[in-house]
C-alpha positions in Angstrom: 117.2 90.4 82.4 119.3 90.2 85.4 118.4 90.1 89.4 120.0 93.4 89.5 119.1 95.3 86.7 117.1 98.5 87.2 114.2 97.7 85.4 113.4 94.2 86.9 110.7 94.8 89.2 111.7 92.6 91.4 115.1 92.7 93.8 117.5 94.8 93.4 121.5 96.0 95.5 122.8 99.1 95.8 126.2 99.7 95.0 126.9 103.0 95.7 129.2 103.2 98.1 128.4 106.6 99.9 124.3 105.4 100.2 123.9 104.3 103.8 122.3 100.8 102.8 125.4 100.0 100.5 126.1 96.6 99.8 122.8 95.5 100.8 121.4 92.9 98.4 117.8 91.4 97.1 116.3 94.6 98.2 112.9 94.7 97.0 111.5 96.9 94.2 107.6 97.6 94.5 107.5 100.5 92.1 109.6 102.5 89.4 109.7 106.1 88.5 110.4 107.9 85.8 113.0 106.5 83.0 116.8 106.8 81.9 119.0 108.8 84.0 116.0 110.2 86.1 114.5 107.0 87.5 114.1 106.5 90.4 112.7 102.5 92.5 110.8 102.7 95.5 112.9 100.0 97.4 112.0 98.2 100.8 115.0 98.7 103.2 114.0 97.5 106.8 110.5 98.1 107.8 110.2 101.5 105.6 110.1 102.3 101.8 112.8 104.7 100.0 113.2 106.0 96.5 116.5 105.4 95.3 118.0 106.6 92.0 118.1 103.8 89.7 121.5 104.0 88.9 122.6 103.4 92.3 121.6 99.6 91.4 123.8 99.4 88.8 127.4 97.9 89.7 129.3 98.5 86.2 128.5 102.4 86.8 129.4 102.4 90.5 132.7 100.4 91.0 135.2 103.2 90.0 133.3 106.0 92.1 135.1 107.3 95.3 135.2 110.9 96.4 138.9 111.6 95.6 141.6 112.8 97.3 140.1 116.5 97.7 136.6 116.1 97.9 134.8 119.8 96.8 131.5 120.9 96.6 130.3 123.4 94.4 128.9 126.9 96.6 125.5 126.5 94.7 124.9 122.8 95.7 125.7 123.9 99.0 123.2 127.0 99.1 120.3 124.5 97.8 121.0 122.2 100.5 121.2 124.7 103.1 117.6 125.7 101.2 116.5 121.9 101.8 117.4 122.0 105.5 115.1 124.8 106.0 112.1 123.4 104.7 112.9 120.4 106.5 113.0 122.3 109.7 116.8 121.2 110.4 
């Protein structure tokens, strides 16, 4: 299994280009959540733990994403944001 596979437990890098610590390598993994699409690896970045979708680790499905030329947002996605914000106190 490779360094940066999602399920190695150990390090991982995040290639998603839009997650703040993109590009950052041999992150380490301390746990994993969940399976398939929905998994999710607790991931020591700095001094604090984060949960970060496993498939931001993955390079093959990440190097061909961008936002486009005419980034949109569906109204709904922007309502449960909006939603998120509030409970957050924001």
């Amino acid at each position: 299994m490779s360094q940066n596979d999602a399920r190695y437990p150990g390090k991982v890098a995040i290639y998603y280009p839009l997650h703040p610590s993109y590009g950052q390598r041999d992150l380490q993994v301390s746990r994993r959540f969940g399976c398939g699409r929905v998994a999710q690896l607790e991931v020591q970045i700095g001094a604090r733990c984060q949960l970060v979708p496993a498939w931001m680790t993955d390079p093959e499905r990440c190097q061909h994403m961008s936002l486009g030329t005419e980034p949109r947002c569906s109204l709904p996605a922007l309502w449960e944001l909006l939603a998120l914000l509030r409970v957050c106190g924001l």
